[in-house]
C-alpha positions in Angstrom: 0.0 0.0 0.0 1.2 3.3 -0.2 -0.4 7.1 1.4 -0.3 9.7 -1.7 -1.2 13.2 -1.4 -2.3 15.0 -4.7 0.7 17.5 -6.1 3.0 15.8 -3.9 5.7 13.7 -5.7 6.2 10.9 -3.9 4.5 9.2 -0.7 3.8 10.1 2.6 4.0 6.2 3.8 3.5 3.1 2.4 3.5 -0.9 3.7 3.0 -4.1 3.4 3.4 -8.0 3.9 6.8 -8.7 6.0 6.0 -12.2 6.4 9.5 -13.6 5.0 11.4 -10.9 6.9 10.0 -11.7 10.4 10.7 -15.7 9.2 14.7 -14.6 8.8 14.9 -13.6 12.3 13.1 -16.5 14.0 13.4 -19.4 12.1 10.2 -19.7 11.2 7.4 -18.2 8.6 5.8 -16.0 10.8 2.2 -13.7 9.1 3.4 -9.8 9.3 2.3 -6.3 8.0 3.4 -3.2 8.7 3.6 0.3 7.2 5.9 3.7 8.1 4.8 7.2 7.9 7.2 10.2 6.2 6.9 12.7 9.4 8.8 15.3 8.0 6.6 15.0 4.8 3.3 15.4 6.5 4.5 18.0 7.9 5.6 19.9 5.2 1.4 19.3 3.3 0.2 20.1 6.6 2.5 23.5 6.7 1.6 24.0 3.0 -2.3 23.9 4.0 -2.2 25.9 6.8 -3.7 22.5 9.4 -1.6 23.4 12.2 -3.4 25.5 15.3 -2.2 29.1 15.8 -0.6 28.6 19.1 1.6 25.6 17.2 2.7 27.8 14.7 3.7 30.7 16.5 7.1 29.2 18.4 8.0 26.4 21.2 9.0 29.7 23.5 7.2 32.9 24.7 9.9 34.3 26.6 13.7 34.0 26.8 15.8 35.4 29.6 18.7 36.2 29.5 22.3 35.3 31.5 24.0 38.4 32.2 26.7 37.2 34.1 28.0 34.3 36.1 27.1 36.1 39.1 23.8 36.9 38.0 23.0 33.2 36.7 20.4 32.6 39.3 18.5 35.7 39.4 17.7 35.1 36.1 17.1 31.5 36.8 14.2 32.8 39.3 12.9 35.2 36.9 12.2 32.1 34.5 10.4 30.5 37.2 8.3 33.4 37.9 7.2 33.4 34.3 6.6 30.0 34.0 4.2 30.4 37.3 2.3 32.8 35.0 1.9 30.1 32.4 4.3 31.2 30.0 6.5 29.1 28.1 10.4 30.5 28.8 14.0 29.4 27.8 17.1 30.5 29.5 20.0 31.3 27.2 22.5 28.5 28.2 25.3 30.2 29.9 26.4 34.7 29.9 27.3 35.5 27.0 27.4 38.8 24.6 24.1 40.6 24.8 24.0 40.7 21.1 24.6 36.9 20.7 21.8 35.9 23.1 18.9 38.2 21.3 20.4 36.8 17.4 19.9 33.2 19.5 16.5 34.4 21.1 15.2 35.3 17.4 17.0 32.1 15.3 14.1 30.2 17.3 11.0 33.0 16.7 11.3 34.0 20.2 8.7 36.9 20.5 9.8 38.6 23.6 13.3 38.8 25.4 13.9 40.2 29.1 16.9 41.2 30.2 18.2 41.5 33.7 21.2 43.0 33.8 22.9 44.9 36.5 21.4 48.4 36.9 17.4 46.6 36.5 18.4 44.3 39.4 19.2 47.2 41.3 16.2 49.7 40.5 14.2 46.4 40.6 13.0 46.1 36.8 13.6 44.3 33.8 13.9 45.3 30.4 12.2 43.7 27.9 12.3 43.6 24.1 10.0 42.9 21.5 11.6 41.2 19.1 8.7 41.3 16.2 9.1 45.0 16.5 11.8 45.6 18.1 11.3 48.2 20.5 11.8 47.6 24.4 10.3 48.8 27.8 12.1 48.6 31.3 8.9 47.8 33.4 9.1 46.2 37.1 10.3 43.2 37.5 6.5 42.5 39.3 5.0 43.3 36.6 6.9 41.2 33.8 5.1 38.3 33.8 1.9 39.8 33.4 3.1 42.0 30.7 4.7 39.7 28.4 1.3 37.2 29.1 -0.7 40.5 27.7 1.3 40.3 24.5 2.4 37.0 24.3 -0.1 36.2 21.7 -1.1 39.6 20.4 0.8 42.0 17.5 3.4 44.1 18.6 1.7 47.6 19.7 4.2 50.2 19.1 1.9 52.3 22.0 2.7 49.7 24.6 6.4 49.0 24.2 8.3 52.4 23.0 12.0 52.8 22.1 14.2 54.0 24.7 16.3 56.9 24.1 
């Protein structure tokens, strides 16, 4: 047998009678069928038809924070677990590195949002946050993070809510 999509060369699976194979194993003749599926295929038609739900489509991760330092490793590790309390889906960039390098990570894997807790936002008790659909970032308090990133999450960037700092 064999699974055939119209306009699609190829198969997305196909099967049949393994009765000889089974036999060459065990000794014996042994009745068998069996079939395989092309994942990667299906989901290319399924990508091509648009059958996947929004909130598939949209990214594995709402929210990366970042690693500013060594020192500051598990501040940001908290900060994570406060977002994921608010139900958001968050990634920690591995280990402190360049700024620049975390945020060209953060949007390699359609990361929408990016917070930032570096030094001085520790200390006034904030975090900055950046939008990386549009771009533009907010410091807000660090309170109030999860909350605003949940607003937005699934939304389009509004330029009115998150405005460039000069």
């Amino acid at each position: 047998m064999e699974i055939a999509v119209p306009d699609l060369a190829g198969s997305l699976g196909g099967g049949g009678r393994y009765d000889n194979l089974i036999g060459m194993f065990l000794g014996r003749d042994v009745p068998a069928c069996g079939f395989s599926l092309g994942l990667e295929r299906i989901i290319v038609v399924m990508t091509e038809r648009n059958m996947f739900p929004v909130e598939i489509t949209r990214g594995a991760v709402d929210v990366m924070v970042t690693i500013w330092n060594h020192e500051t490793r598990n501040h940001s590790l908290a900060l994570a677990a406060e977002l994921r309390r608010a139900g958001l889906r968050v990634d920690v960039y591995p280990e402190a590195d360049k700024i620049g390098k975390q945020f060209k990570y953060a949007s390699s894997r359609s990361v929408p949002f990016v917070v930032v807790l570096g030094d001085d936002e520790r200390a006034r008790g904030e975090v900055a946050i950046k939008d990386l659909r549009s771009g533009d970032q907010k410091s807000i308090s660090r309170a109030d993070a999860p909350e605003f990133i949940a607003q937005r999450v699934s939304s389009e960037p509004r330029t009115e809510d998150l405005e460039p700092e000069s």
